[in-house]
N, C-alpha and C positions, 0 to 999 in steps of 0.2 A: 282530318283527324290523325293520320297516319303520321302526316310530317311530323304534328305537334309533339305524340310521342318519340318519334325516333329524334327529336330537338331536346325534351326532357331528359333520354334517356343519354343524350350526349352529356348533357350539363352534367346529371350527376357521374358520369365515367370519370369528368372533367375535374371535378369536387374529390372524387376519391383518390385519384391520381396523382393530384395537386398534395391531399394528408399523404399518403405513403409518401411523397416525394420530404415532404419537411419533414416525417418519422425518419428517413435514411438518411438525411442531411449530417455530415460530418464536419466535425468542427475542431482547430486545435486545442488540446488540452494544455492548460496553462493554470500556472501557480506563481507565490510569489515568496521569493528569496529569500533569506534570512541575510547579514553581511556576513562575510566573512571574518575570522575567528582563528587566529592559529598562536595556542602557549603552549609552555611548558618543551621536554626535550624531544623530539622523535626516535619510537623505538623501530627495529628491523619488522619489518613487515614479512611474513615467512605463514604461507596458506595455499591450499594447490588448488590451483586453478585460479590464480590470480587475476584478475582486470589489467590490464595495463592502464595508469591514470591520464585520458586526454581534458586538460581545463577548457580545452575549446568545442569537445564534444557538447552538441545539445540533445536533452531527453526529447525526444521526439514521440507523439503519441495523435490521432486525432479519433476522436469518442464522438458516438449522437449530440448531437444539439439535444441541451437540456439537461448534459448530464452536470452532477455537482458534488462535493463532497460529501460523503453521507454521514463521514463520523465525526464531524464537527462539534461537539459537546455532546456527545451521545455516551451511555454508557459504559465503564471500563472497569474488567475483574483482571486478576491477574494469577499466574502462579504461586504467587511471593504479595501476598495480602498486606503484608506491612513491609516497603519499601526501606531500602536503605537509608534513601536520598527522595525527597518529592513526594509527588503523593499520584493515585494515578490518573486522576483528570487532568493531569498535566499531559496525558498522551493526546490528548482531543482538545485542546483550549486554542488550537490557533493559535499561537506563541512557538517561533524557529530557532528563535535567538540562541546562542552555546553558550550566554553565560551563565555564572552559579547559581541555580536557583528556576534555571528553566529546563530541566532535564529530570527524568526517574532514573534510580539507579536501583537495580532487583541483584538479589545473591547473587554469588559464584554460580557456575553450570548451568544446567539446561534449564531456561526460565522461560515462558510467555505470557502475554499481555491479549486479552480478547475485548474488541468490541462488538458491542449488542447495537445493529442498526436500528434498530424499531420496527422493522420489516422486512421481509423476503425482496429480494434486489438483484437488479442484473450487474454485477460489476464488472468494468472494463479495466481498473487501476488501482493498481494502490502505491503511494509514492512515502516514503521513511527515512527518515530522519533519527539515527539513532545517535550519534554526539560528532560533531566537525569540527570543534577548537583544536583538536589535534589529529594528525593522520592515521587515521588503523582501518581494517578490515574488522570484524565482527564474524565470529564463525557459525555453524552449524544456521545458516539463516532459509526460516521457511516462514511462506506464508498462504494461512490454509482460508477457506470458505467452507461455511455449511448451516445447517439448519438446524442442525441440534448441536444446542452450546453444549453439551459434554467433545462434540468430538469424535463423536464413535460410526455412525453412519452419515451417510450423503457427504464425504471431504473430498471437497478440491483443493489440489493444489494449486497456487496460483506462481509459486517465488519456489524454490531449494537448491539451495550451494551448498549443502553439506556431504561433500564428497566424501567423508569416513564413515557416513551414518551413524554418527555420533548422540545423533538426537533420537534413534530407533525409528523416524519416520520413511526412510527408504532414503535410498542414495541418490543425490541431487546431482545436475548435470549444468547448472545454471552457477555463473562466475560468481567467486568472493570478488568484492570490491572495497574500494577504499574511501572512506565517507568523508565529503566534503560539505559546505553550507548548500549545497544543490540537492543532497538527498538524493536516494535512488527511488526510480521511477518505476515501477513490476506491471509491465503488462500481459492481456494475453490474448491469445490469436480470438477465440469465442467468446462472449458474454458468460459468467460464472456466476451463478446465480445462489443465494444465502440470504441468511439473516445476520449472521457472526462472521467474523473475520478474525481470526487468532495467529498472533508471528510467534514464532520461535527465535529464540538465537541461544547458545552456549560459548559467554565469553567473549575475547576480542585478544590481537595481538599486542594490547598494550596490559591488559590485565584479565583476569578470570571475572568480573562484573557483567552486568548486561545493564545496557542503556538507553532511554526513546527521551528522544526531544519532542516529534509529534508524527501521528501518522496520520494520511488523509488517504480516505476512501471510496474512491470516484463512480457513483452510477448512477442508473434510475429505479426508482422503486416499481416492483410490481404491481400493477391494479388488478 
């Protein structure tokens, strides 16, 4: 009778072992491209803390198995309720492309855009896509989590390049960079856990607008 237990109690060690083991399992995170896009004339790029632009760098990230975009047609309010340009389901529709018609454009200054996941979420990413037909940086860029769509308590940061604290959210230590059809990819070291995901940005070196072609929001939802 004894073996039979301590045989039983092997299996299920074995059985639990084996879920943690596929619970930890990491896997590359991957997306896919828009083509490339480049009109109109280039202006000087001039932002401190610049990126230095590599085309051959790849965004490197590897997330649980299982994880997947969460803001795929979900939800989207934004600062600037009536758009210049677009409309704002164009932030979540799956559509990369830089041509006319696939992009939001919100006023001049400090603008954000929030999605509503559906539910409290461990996020590991979030990759953006604000316009790549032509070369700029985009400034004051943050990008926040939390559970209360105001904003006010439980914010994580997740992204902040805004080295002047232009946007009054604190001063960011994380590079301006120069947006290509690759989109930037915002990791972070722990799971960031929310319901809402809200970016900021204030303008760009090409002009005072703010722009999103699409963002994705990579996690698992909480059960």
């Amino acid at each position: 009778m004894l073996n039979k237990s301590l045989t039983y109690f092997a299996a299920l060690t074995l059985v639990a072992s084996t879920h943690l083991q596929a619970q930890d399992a990491k896997v590359p995170l991957t997306t896919k491209f828009p083509p490339p896009l480049s009109i109109g004339t280039p202006v000087p790029i001039k932002v401190p803390n610049l990126e230095t632009l590599d085309p051959n760098k790849k965004q490197e990230l590897m997330v649980p198995a299982g994880t997947t975009n969460l803001a795929l047609k979900k939800p989207v309010k934004s600062s600037d309720s009536d758009p210049l340009l677009g409309t704002l389901d164009m932030v979540v529709d799956g559509i990369k492309n830089a041509d006319e018609g696939n992009y939001v454009e919100l006023a001049p200054g400090k603008q954000w855009v929030q999605i509503d996941l559906g539910s409290k979420a461990d996020i590991y990413a979030v990759w953006v896509w604000h316009f790549h037909s032509q070369a700029r940086a985009y400034k004051g860029v943050v990008v926040q989590a939390s559970d209360d769509p105001d904003f006010i308590d439980g914010v994580k940061t997740i992204y902040n390049n805004d080295a002047d604290n232009s946007n009054g959210l604190g001063v960011g230590t994380d590079p301006a960079y120069i947006e290509t059809n690759q989109g930037r990819l915002m990791s972070v070291k722990e799971p960031v856990q929310g319901r809402y995901v809200r970016l900021y940005s204030n303008g760009n070196t090409s002009n005072t607008s703010n722009h999103y072609i699409e963002v994705e929001v990579y996690g698992k939802p909480l059960k």
